[in-house]
DRENDOVO-75116 format. One record per residue (C-alpha): x, y, z; residue in one letter; residue number from 1; chain. Coordinates in nm, 3 decimals, decimal comma. Layout:
# DRENDOVO-75116
R         u         v         w   r     k   c
R         X         Y         Z   A   NUM   A
...
# end
This chain:
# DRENDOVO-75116
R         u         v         w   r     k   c
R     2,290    -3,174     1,714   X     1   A
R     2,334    -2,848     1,674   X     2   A
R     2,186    -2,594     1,938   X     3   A
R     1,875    -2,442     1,860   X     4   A
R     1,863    -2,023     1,820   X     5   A
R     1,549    -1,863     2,023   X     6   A
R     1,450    -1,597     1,764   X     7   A
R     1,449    -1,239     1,946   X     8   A
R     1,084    -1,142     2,055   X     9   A
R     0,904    -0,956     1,767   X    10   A
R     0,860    -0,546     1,909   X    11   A
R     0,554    -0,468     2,012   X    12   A
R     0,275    -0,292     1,701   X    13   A
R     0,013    -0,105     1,797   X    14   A
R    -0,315    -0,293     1,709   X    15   A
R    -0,467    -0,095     1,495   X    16   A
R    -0,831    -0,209     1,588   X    17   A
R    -0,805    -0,113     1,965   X    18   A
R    -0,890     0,232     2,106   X    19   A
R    -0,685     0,387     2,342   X    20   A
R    -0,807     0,573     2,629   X    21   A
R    -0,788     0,986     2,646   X    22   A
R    -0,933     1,244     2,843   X    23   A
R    -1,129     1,502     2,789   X    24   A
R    -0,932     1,815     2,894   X    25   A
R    -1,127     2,094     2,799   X    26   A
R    -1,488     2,148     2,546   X    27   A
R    -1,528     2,477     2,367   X    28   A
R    -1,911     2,540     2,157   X    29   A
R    -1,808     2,662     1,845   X    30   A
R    -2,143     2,704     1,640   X    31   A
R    -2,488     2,568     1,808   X    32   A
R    -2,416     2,243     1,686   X    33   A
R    -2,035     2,187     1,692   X    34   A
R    -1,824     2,178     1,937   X    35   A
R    -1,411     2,143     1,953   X    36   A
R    -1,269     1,894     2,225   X    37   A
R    -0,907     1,850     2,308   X    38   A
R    -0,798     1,534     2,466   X    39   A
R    -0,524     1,427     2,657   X    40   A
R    -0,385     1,093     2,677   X    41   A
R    -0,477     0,915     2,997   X    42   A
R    -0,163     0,730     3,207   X    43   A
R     0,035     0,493     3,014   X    44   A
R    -0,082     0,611     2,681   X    45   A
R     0,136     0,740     2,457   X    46   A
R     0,119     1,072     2,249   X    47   A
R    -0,008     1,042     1,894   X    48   A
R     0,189     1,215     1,586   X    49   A
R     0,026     1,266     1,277   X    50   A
R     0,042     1,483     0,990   X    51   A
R    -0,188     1,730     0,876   X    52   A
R    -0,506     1,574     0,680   X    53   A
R    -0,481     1,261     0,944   X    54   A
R    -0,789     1,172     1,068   X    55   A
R    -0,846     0,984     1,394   X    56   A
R    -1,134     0,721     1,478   X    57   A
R    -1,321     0,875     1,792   X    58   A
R    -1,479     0,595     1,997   X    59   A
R    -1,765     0,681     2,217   X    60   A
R    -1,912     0,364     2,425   X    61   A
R    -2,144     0,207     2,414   X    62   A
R    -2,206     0,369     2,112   X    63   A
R    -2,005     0,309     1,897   X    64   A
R    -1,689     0,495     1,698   X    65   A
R    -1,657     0,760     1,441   X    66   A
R    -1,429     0,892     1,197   X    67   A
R    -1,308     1,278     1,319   X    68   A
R    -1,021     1,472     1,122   X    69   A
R    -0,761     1,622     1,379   X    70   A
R    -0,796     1,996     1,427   X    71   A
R    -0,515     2,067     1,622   X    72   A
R    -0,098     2,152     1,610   X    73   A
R     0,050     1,848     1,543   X    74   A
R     0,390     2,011     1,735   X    75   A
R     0,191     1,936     2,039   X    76   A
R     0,151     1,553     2,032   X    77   A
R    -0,001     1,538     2,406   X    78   A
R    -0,296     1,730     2,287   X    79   A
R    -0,524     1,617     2,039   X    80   A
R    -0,798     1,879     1,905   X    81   A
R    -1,161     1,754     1,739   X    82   A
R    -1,426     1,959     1,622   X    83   A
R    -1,684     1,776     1,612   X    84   A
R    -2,049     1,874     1,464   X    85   A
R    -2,372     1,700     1,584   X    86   A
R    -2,512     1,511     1,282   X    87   A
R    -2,592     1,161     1,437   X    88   A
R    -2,598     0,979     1,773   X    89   A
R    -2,216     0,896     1,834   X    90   A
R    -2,142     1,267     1,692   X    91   A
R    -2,442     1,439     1,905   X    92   A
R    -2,318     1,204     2,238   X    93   A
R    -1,915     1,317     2,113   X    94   A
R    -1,999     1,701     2,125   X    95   A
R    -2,176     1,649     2,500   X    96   A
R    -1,860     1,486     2,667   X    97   A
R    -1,775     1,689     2,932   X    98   A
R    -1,386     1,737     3,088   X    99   A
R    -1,294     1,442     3,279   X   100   A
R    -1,460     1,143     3,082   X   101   A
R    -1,290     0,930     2,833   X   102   A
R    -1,277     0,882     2,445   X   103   A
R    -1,103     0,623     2,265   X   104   A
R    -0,877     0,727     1,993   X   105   A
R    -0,786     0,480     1,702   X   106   A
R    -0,547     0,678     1,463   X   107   A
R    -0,394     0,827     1,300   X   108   A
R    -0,533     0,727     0,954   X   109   A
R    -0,512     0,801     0,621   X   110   A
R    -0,289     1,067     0,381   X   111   A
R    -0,179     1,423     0,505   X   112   A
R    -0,180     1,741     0,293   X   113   A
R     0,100     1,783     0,064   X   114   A
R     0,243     2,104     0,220   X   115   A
R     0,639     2,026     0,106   X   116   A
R     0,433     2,012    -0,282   X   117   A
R     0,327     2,386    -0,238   X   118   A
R     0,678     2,565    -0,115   X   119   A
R     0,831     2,805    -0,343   X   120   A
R     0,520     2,817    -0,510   X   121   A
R     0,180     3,032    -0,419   X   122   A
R    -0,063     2,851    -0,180   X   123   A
R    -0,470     2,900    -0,231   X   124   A
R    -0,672     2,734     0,047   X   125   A
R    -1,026     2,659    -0,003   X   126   A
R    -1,269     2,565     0,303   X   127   A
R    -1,619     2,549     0,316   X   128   A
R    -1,856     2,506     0,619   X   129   A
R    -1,713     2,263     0,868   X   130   A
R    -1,413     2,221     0,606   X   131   A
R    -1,185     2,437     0,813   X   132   A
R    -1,085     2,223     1,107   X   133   A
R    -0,938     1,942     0,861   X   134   A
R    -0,727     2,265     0,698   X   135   A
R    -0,651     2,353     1,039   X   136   A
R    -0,324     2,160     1,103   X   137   A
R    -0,166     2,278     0,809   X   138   A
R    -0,257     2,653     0,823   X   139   A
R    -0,020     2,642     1,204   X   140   A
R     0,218     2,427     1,009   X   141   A
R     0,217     2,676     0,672   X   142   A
R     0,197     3,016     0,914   X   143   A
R     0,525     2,876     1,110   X   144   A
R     0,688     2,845     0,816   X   145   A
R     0,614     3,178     0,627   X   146   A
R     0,901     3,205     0,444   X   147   A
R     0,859     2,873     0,263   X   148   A
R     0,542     3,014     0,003   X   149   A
R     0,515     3,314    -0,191   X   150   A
R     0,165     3,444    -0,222   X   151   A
R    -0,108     3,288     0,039   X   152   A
R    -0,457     3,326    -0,022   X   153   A
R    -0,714     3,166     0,241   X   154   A
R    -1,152     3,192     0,125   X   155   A
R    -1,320     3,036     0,391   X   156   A
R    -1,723     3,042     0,341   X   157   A
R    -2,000     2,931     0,601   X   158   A
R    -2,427     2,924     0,573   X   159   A
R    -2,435     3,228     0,841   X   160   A
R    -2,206     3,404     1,075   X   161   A
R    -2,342     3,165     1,355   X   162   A
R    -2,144     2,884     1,144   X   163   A
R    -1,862     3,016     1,174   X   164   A
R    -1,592     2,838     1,314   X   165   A
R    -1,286     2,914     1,530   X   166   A
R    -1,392     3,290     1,542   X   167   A
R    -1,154     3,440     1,713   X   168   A
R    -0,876     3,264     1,593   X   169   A
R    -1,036     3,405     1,213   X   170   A
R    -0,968     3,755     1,336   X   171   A
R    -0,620     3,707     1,440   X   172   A
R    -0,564     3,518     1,098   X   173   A
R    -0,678     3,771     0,887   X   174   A
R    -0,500     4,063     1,051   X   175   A
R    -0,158     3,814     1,043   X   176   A
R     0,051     3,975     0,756   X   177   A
R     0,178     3,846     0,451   X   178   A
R    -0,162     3,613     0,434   X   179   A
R    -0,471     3,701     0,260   X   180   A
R    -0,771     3,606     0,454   X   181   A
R    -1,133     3,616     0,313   X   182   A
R    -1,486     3,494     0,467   X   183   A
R    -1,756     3,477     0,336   X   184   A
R    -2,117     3,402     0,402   X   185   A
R    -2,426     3,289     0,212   X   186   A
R    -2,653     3,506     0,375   X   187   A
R    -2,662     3,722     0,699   X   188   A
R    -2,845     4,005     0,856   X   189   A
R    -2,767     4,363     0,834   X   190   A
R    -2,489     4,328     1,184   X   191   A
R    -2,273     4,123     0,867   X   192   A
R    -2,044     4,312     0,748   X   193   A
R    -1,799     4,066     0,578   X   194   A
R    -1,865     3,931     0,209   X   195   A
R    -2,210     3,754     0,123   X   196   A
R    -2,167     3,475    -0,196   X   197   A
R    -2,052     3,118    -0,237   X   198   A
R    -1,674     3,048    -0,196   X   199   A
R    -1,636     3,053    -0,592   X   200   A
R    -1,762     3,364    -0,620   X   201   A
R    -1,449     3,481    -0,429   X   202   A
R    -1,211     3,312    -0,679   X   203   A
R    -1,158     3,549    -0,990   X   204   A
R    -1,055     3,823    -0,649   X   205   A
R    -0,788     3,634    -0,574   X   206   A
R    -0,423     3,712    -0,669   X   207   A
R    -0,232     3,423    -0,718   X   208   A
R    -0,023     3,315    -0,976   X   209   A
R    -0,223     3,058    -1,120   X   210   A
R     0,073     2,821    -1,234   X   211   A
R     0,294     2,817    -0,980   X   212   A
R     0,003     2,781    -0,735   X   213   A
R    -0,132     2,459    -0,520   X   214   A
R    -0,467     2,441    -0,425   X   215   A
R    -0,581     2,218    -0,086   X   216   A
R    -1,025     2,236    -0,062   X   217   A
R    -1,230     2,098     0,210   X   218   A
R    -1,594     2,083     0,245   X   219   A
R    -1,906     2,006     0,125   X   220   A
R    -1,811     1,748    -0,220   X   221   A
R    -2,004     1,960    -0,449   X   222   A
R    -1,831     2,276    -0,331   X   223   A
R    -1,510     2,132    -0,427   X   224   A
R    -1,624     2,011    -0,742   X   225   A
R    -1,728     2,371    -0,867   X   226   A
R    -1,403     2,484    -0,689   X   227   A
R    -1,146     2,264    -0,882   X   228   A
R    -1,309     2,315    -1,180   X   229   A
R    -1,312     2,690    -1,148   X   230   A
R    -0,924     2,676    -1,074   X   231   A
R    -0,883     2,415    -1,388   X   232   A
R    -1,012     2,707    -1,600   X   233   A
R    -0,812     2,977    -1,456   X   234   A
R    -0,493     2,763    -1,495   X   235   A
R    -0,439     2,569    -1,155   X   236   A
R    -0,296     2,261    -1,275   X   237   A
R    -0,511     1,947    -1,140   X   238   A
R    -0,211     1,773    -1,039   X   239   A
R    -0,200     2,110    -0,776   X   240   A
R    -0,498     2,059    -0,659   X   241   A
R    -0,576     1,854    -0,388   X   242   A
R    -0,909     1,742    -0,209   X   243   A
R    -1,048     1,617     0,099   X   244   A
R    -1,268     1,362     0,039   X   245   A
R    -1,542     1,209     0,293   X   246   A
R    -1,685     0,879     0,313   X   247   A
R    -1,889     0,648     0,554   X   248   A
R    -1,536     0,511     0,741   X   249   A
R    -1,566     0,172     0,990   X   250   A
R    -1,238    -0,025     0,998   X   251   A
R    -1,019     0,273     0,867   X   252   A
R    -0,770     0,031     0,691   X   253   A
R    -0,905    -0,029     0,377   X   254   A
R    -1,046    -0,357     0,516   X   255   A
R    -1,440    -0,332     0,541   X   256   A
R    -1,516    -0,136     0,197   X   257   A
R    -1,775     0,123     0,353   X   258   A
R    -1,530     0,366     0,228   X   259   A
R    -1,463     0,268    -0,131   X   260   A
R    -1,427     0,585    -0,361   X   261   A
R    -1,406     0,381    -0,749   X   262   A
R    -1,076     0,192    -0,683   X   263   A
R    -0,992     0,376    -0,355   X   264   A
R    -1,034     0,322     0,012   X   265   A
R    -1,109     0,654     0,141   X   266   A
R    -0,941     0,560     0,503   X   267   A
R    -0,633     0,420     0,328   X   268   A
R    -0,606     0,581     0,011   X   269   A
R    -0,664     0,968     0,065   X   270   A
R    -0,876     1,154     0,256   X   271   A
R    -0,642     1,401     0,065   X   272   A
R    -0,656     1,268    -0,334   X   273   A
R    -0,539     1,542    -0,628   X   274   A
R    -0,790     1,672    -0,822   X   275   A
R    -0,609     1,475    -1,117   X   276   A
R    -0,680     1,122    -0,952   X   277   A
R    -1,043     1,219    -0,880   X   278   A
R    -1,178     1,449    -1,152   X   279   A
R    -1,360     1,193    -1,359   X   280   A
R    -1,518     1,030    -1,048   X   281   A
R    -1,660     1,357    -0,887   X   282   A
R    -1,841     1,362    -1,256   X   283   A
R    -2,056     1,022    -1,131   X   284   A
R    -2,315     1,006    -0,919   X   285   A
R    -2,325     0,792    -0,628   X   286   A
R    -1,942     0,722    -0,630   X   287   A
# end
């Protein structure tokens, strides 16, 4: 009889379903209710890569978990950067951790911004209230690599000045050259001295080229809505413009349906869709 062959042992996969431990390394308030947290990964955990547009799956016992995009440089993989606003209890007990506890991280998930799509092209970004730190990744990626775009154009648009986020980092960004940087408020006091107006209202100032432009928008859905279809009628094409979509996330691999967008999973399927793929559905309500 001939000798049986032990079959090699299988390498080891991640299991998507468990959290791994990381530490809190440092907590910075951003806006009265949102804070930014960068985590490190505890002993024997090992750095997480991801691409800008990932989101992660922030676990916060006994509470429970919670779907967070990634905020931070994805060129340092040993430091991973939430921001984090309080809108429920695993978010409000998220933006109290203090250095030194632990968070589990489950991630990364979903699709990344199409950055290599927008090269040799002009690049328009689009974020609205907290729709900034999921554009965040890919503004250090785009702003390392300068020379790769023609014309960049950046509105960001808040409620107030308070809800601003990342200030500092806004002023060094808008005095960078070579990138056009507007913000805008919906209303303020008389210390504003910035633009006051909706996010659209900025578009007809802005001097891209509108076919040979791509388009990335993040925030609130029906700010992108009027967005895309504002850069449909100027020319953008819609396969050029591309969305970040939000939906009630649990398993984050397209396995529970809490995130089903029509015939997308949300987790597994975008967060980032083009306006192409999605334009009908952002017509429905409810979807």
């Amino acid at each position: 009889m001939a000798s049986e062959r032990m079959a090699a042992p299988a390498e080891a996969v991640p299991d998507p379903f468990l959290p791994l431990p990381y530490e809190v390394v440092s907590r910075t308030a951003e806006t009265p209710d949102t804070v930014t947290l960068v985590l490190r990964p505890r002993p024997g955990t090992p750095p997480l890569e991801f691409s800008a547009g990932q989101f992660n799956m922030l676990y916060r016992f006994p509470l429970g978990e919670v779907a967070i995009s990634i905020s931070g440089d994805r060129t340092h993989p040993r430091e991973l950067v939430h921001t984090i606003r309080s809108a429920g209890k695993i978010t409000a007990s998220l933006t109290q951790a203090t250095p030194g506890e632990t968070i589990g991280v489950r991630g990364p998930f979903g699709t990344g911004w199409p950055i290599d799509r927008a090269t040799q092209g002009d690049l328009l970004i689009v974020a609205g209230g907290l729709g900034l730190p999921p554009l965040r990744p890919a503004l250090y990626e785009i702003l390392a690599h300068r020379d790769r775009f023609d014309r960049i154009e950046v509105i960001y648009g808040a409620r107030s000045p308070k809800d601003l986020v990342y200030y500092d980092e806004l002023q060094t960004w808008r005095s960078r050259p070579g990138v056009r940087f507007q913000v805008t408020v919906d209303a303020a006091g008389r210390d504003w001295y910035g633009d006051v107006g909706l996010v659209t209202a900025r578009l007809p100032d802005t001097r891209v080229d509108a076919a040979r432009t791509t388009a990335f928008l993040c925030g609130p859905e029906i700010m992108m809505r009027l967005t895309a279809q504002a850069l449909d009628r100027m020319g953008v094409p819609d396969r050029a413009i591309w969305l970040s979509m939000e939906r009630n996330m649990k398993c984050a691999v397209g396995l529970c349906g809490h995130c089903q967008y029509g015939p997308s999973f949300v987790c597994r399927d975008g967060p980032i869709f083009s306006y192409r793929d999605v334009k009908a559905r952002m017509m429905l309500r409810e979807v």
